[in-house]
C-alpha positions in Angstrom: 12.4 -18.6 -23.4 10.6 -15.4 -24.2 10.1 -13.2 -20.8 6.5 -11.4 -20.2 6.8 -7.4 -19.0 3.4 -5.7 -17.5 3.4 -2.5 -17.8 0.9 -0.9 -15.1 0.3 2.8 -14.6 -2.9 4.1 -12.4 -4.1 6.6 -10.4 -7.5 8.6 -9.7 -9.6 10.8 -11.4 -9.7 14.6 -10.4 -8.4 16.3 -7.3 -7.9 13.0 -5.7 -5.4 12.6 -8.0 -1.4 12.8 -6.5 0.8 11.1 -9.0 0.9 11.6 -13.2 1.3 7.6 -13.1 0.6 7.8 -16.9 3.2 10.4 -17.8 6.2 7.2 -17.5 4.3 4.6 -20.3 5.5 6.5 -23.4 9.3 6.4 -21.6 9.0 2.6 -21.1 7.1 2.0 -24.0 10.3 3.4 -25.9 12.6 0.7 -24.3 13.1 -2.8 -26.1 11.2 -5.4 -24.9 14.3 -7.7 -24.8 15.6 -4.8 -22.7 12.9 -4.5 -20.5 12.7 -8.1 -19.7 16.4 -9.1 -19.9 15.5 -11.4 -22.7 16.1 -12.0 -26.3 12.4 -11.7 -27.0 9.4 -10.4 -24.4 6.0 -10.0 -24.8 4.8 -6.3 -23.3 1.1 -5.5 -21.6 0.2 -2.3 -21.4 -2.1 -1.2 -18.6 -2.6 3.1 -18.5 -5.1 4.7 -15.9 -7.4 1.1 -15.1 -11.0 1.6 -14.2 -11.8 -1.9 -12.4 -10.0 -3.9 -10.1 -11.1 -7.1 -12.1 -9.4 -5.9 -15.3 -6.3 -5.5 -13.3 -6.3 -9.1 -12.0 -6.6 -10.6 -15.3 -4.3 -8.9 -16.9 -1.8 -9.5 -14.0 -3.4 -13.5 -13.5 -2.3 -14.0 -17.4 1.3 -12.4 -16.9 1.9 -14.2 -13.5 0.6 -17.6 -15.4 3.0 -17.3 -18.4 6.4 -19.1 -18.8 9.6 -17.6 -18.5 10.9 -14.5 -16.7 8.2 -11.6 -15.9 9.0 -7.9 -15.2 6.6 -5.7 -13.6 6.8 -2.1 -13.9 4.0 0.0 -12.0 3.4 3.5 -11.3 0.6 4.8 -8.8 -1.1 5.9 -5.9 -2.1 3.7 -2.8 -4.4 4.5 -0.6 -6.0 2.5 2.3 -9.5 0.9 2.9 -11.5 2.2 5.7 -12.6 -0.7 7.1 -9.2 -3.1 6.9 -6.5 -0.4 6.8 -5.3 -2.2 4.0 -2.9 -0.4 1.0 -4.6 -0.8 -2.1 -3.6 0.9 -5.5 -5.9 3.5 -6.7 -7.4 3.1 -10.2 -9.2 6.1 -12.2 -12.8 6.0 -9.8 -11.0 5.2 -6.6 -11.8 7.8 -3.9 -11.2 7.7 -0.1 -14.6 6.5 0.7 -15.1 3.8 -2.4 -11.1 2.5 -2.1 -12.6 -1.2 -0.7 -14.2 -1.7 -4.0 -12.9 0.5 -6.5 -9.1 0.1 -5.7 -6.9 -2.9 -6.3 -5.9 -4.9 -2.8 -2.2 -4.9 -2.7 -2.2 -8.2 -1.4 -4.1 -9.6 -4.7 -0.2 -8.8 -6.0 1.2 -11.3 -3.8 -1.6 -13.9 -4.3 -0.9 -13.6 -7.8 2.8 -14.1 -7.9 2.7 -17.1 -5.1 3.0 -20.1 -7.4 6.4 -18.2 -9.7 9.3 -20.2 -10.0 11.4 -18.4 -7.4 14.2 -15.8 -9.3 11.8 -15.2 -12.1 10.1 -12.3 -11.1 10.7 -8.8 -10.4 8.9 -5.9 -9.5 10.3 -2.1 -9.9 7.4 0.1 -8.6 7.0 4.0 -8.1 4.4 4.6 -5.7 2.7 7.9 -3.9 1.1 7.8 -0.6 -2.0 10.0 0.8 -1.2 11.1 4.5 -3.3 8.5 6.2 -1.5 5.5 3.5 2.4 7.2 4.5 2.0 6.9 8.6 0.7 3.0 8.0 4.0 2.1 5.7 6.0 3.6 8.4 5.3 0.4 10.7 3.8 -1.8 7.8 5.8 -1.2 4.1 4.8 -3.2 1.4 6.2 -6.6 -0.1 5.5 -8.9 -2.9 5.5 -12.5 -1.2 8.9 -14.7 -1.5 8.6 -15.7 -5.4 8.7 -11.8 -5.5 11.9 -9.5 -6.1 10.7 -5.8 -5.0 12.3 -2.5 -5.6 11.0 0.8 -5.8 10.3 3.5 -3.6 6.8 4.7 -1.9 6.9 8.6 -1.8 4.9 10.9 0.8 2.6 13.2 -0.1 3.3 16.1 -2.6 2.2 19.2 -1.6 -1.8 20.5 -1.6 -2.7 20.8 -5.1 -0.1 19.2 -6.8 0.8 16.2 -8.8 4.2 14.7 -8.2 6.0 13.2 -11.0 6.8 9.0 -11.2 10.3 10.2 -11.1 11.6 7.3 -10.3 10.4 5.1 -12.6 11.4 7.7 -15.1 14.8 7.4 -14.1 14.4 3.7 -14.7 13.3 3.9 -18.1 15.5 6.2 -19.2 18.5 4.2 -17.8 17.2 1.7 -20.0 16.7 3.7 -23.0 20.5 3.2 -23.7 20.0 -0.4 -24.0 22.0 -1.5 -21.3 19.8 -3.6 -18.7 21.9 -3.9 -15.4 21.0 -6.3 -12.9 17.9 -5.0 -10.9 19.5 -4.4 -7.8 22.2 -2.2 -9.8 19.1 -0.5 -11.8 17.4 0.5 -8.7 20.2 1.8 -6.9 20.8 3.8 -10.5 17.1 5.4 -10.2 17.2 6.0 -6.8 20.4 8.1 -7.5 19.1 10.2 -9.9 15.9 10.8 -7.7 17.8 11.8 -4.8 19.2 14.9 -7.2 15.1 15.7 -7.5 14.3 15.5 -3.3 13.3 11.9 -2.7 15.2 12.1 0.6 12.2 10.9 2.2 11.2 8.2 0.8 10.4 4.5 1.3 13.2 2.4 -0.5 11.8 -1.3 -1.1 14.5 -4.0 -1.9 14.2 -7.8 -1.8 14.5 -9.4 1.7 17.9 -9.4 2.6 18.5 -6.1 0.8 16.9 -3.8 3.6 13.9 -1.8 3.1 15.2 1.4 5.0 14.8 5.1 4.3 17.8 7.1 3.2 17.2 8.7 6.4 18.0 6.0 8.6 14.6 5.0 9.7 14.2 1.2 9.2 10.6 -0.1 9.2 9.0 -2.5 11.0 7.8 -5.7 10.0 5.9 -6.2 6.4 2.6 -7.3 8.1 0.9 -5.1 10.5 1.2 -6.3 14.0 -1.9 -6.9 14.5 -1.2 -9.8 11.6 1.7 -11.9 12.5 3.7 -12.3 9.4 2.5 -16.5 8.4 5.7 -18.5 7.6 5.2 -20.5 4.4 7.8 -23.0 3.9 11.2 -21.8 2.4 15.0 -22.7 2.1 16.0 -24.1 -0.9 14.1 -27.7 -0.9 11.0 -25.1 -0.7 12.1 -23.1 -3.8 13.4 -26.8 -5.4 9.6 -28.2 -5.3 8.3 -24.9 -6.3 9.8 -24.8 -9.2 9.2 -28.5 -9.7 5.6 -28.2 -9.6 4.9 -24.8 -12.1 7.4 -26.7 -14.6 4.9 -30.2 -14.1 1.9 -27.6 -14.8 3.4 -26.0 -18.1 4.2 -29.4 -19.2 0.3 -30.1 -18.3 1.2 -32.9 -16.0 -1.2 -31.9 -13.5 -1.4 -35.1 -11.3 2.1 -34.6 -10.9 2.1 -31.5 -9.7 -0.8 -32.3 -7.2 0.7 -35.4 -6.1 4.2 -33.7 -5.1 1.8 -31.1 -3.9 0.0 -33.3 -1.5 3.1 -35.6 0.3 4.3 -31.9 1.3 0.8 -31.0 2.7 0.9 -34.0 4.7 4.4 -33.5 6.2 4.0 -30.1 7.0 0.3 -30.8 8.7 2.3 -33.9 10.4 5.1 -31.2 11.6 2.8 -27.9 12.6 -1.1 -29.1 12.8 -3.6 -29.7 9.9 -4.5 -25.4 10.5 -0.7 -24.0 10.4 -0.4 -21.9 8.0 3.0 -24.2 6.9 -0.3 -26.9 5.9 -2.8 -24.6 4.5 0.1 -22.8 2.3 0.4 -25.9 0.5 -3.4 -26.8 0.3 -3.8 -22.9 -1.2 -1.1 -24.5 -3.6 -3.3 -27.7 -4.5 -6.4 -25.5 -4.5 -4.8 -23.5 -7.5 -3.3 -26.8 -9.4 -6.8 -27.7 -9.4 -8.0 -24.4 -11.1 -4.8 -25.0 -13.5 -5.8 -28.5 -14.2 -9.5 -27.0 -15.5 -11.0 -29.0 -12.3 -12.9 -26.2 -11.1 -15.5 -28.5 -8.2 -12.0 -29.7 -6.6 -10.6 -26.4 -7.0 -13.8 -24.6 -5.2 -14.2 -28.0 -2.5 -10.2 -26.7 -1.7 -10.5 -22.9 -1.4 -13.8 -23.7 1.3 -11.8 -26.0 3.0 -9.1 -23.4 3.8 -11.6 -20.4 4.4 -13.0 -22.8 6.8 -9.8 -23.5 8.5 -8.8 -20.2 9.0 -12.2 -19.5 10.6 -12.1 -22.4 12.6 -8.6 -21.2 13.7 -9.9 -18.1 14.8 -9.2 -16.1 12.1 -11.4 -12.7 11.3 -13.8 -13.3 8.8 -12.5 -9.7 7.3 -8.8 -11.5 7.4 -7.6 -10.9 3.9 -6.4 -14.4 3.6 -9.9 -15.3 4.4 -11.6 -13.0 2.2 -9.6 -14.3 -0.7 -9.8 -18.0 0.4 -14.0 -17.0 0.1 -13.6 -14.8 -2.9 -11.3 -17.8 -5.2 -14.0 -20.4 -4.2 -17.0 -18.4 -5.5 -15.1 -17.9 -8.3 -14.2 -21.3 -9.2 -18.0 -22.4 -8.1 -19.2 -20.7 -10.8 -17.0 -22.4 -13.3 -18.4 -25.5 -12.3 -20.0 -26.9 -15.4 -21.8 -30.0 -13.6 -25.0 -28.5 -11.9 -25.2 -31.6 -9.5 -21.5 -30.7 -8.4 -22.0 -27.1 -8.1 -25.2 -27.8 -6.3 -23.1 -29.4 -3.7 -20.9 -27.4 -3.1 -23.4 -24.7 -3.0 -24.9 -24.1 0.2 -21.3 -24.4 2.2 -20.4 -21.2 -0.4 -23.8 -19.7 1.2 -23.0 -20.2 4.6 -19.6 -18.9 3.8 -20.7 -15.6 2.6 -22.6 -15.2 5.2 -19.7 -14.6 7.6 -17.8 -13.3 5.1 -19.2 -11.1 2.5 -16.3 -9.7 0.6 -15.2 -6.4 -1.0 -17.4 -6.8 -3.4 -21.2 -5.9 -3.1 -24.0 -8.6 -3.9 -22.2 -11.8 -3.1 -24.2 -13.4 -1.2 -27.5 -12.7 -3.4 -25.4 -14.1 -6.1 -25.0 -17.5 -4.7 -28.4 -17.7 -3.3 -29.7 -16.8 -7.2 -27.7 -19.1 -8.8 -28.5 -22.0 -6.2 -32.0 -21.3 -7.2 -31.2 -21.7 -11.0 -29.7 -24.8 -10.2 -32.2 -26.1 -8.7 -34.4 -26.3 -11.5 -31.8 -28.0 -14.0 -30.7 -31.5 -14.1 
């Protein structure tokens, strides 16, 4: 089966601007794709210097979406929101003050990636951190979710008035330039070699769970959430990973009831085992909520994603939570794929009353639903 590779370089504009993210595409673009996906055949996206968030979630929506093994190699900048403290990568308008709605969320990565067969994905990033963004990855370092395989480093801040180098993930793609792909764990420990010859002594190493996430110094970090977030458990072990990859094989054989329906009996034993709002129950509706968009079902899809944004606020979660923002943010997207205006004018006004606790990152929300409520309310 043909393997998928994103190729993803971005960083700011101007004097904002820490990392040449760009400078690595012409090195990777110059490895195989079979080599670059550890395929026979791959299909490659190229992604240099992003201006909107948006067009980074589609492009990594479609690669997360395809069949077969995907490869993600990104170079950039992170820099955190104001308001949340959260990372988010920097794209070509992103500055400190306009991060929230210019930058990509780091966690959209991991909502992306959720529903991958587990084993088929794998991240290699090479990252720079502003001051502010370093000290926070100290206690709270970055990770991809459990379907995810991360390695990479995060690097501090180059000096005043200078732009560091990706050299990292130019030491991957020139390791693969000789047309030998060793397993990623070997790769990284390959790059992270050569960097250490160029001053990366202290830097953040990211490795898979299991593999540590430490600095060559010695300091380990703390946990991947902040913790003022408890980390939520979503089921795993190996029956998790089993039905996992049970489920995205039922979707890309377009048996969709299938997939809901296996979907559903594990819903119901884990909000038997830890309550209806555990987050061991609202993974799997999250899960049901995205077979639905799969299935082209967008009402159900919407009814789902209000269901858990209620949940969670219900629970006592902040309506800034970022798994409540997105739970918000996927239902007003699938509402306005609703192509039955007496459907979408249901599900309407609980969207309204939605963004009115939670607004989003993204300005005009609310006036959006209101408008189009109106426009519905003159069709048939």
């Amino acid at each position: 089966m043909p393997g998928t590779v994103l190729l993803l370089a971005a960083s700011p504009a101007g004097k904002g601007c820490l990392v040449d993210a760009a400078s690595v595409l012409p090195v990777l673009a110059a490895v195989a794709p079979s080599v670059l996906s550890g395929t026979d055949t791959a299909n490659v996206v190229e992604l240099a210097d992003p201006l909107e968030p948006q067009a980074v979630l589609t492009r990594l929506r479609a690669a997360a979406t395809a069949p077969g093994p995907l490869t993600v190699f990104l170079a950039g900048q992170l820099q955190l929101d104001r308001r949340q403290h959260l990372p988010h990568l920097a794209l070509a308008r992103t500055t400190p003050s306009t991060v929230r709605y210019t930058g990509f969320p780091w966690h959209w990565i991991r909502e992306e990636l959720r529903l991958r067969p587990p084993g088929t994905t794998t991240l290699f990033v090479d990252l720079h951190a502003d001051a502010e963004t370093w000290q926070h990855l100290r206690t709270g370092p970055l990770d991809a979710g459990r379907a995810a395989a991360l390695y990479g480093r995060v690097a501090p801040p180059p000096p005043r008035r200078t732009v560091a180098p990706p050299a990292y993930m130019k030491a991957v793609a020139t390791i693969l330039r000789s047309g030998h792909r060793p397993e990623p764990g070997v790769l990284h420990e390959q790059a992270l070699g050569r960097v250490a010859h160029e001053g990366g002594h202290a830097d953040i190493v990211l490795t898979p769970p299991g593999g540590g996430a430490a600095l060559p110094g010695g300091f380990v970090p703390g946990p991947a959430y902040p913790p003022e977030q408890p980390r939520p458990r979503t089921p795993d072990g190996p029956a998790a990973a089993d039905v996992h990859a049970t489920i995205a094989a039922a979707v890309r054989a377009g048996r969709h009831g299938e997939a809901d329906a296996l979907a559903a009996q594990w819903e119901q034993t884990a909000a038997s085992t830890h309550g209806a709002a555990s987050e061991e129950a609202l993974h799997w509706r999250e899960v049901r909520a995205d077979l639905a968009m799969f299935a082209g079902d967008a009402a159900r899809s919407c009814r789902a994603w209000l269901t858990v944004a209620g949940t969670r606020l219900a629970a006592g979660q902040a309506p800034a939570d970022p798994a409540v923002e997105a739970a918000v943010d996927r239902a007003h997207h699938q509402w306005g794929r609703i192509d039955d205006p007496a459907r979408a004018r249901e599900l309407g006004p609980a969207l309204a009353d939605l963004r009115l606790r939670v607004p989003g990152r993204r300005e005009g929300a609310l006036d959006h639903v209101q408008q189009h409520l109106r426009q519905l309310q003159t069709q048939g």
